[in-house]
C-alpha positions, -999 to 999 in steps of 0.1 A, spaced: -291 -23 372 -318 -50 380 -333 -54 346 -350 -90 348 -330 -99 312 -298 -89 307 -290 -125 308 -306 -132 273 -280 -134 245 -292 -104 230 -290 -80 259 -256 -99 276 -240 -91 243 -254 -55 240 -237 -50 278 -206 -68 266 -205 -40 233 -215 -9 243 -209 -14 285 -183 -33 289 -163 -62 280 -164 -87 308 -197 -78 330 -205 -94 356 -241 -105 362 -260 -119 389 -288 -148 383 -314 -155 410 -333 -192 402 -357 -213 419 -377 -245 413 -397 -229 381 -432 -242 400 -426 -224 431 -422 -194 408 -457 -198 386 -471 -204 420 -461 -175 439 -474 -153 410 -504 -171 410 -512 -167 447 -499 -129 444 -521 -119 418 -547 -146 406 -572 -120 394 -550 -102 371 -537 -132 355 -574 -150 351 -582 -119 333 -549 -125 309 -569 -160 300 -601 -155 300 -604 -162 258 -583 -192 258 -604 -220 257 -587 -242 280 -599 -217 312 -637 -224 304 -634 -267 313 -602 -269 335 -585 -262 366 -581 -220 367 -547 -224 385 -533 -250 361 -545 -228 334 -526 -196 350 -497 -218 351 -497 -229 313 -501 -193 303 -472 -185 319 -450 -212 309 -465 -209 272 -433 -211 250 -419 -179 241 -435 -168 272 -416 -147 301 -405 -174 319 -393 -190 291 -366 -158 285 -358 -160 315 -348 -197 311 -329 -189 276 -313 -160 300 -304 -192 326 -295 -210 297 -272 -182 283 -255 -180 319 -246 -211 322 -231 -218 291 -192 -224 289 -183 -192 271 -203 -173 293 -200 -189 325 -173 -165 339 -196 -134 333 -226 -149 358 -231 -158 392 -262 -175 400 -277 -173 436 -302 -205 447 -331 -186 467 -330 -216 493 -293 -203 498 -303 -173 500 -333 -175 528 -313 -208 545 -276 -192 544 -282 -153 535 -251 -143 546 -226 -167 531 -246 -161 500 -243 -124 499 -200 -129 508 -202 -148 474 -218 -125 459 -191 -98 469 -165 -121 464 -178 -123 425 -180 -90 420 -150 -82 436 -166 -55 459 -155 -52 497 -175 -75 524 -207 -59 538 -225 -70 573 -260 -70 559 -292 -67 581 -315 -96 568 -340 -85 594 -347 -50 581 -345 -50 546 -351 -19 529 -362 -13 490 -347 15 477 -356 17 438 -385 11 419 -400 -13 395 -421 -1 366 -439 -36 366 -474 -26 353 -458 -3 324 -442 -37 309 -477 -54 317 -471 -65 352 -492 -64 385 -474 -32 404 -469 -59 433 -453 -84 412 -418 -78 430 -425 -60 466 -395 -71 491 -408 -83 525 -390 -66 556 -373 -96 564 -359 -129 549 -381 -154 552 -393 -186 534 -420 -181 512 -449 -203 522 -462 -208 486 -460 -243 478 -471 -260 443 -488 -291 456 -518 -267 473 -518 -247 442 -518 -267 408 -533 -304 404 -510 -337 403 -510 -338 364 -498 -303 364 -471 -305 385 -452 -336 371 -456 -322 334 -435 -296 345 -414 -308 375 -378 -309 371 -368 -286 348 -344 -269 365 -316 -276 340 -295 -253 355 -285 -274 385 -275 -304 363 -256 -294 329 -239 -266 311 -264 -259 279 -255 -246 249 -271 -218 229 -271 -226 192 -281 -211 163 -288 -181 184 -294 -147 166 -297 -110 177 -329 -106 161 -354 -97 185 -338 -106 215 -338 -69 226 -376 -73 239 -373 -59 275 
């Protein structure tokens, strides 16, 4: 299943109690800016639309106002980095696998035999060169562009880069964030209440 949150405490604990007892979950992160600005070059008009009353998108810059919607707190991208955060963490840790996406365009294939090797599934000789989509996303009936995740034919480097889409200021408020590449976090005080918001 590719739900974008079963890494949230909430859901990872619904799949541990009424799935399974030891799942086995696989986390794809990147540099958080390359994320807001891929979604901001992807769908600009939908998301100046999502802003248009705050007052911040009448006097300044519209892409670093797109980006501090979407990294508002108790945003979407801030789930997804309690999910990240939930991965990580020591009790957790044997129950996710998280894939780089530089690893994944630079080294696919090494990436994907780690993959199998996690899940403990038999090798597979992919074809990175015609990559084929075989499910559907229901992105627009959870308030999402119906582009938001399209997969490209072949694996290539996204040429979306932050410094040609948000100003100076922007970028170093929010660079370097990626926790997940230097620490194990801990979630505390953490409840079930209202974490199962899909």
């Amino acid at each position: 299943d590719r739900e974008k949150s079963w890494s949230t405490p909430g859901n990872y604990n619904l799949a541990k109690r009424y799935i399974t007892d030891s799942p086995k979950m696989i986390v794809t992160v990147r540099d958080v800016l390359d994320v807001v600005a891929s979604l901001v070059n992807l769908n600009k008009p939908y998301y100046l639309d999502q802003i248009k009353n705050f007052y911040g998108s009448y006097y300044r810059d519209e892409n670093d106002m797109i980006a501090e919607f979407l990294l508002q707190p108790n945003g979407f991208i801030d789930k997804e980095l309690l999910g990240i955060a939930n991965a990580i963490s020591s009790d957790n840790r044997k129950s996710f696998h998280l894939v780089e996406y530089e690893d994944l365009i630079l080294n696919p294939q090494k990436t994907m035999s780690e993959i199998y090797n996690f899940l403990e599934v038999s090798q597979f000789d992919n074809d990175f060169q015609n990559i084929e989509k075989v499910e559907l996303d229901l992105d627009e009936a959870v308030g999402f562009p119906s582009n938001t995740h399209e997969v490209h034919k072949k694996i290539t480097k996204s040429s979306t880069s932050p410094d040609k889409v948000f100003s100076k200021s922007l970028i170093n408020k929010y660079s370097d964030i990626e926790f997940w590449r230097k620490e194990v976090i801990s979630i505390h005080n953490y409840t079930d209440a209202g974490s199962y918001n899909y």
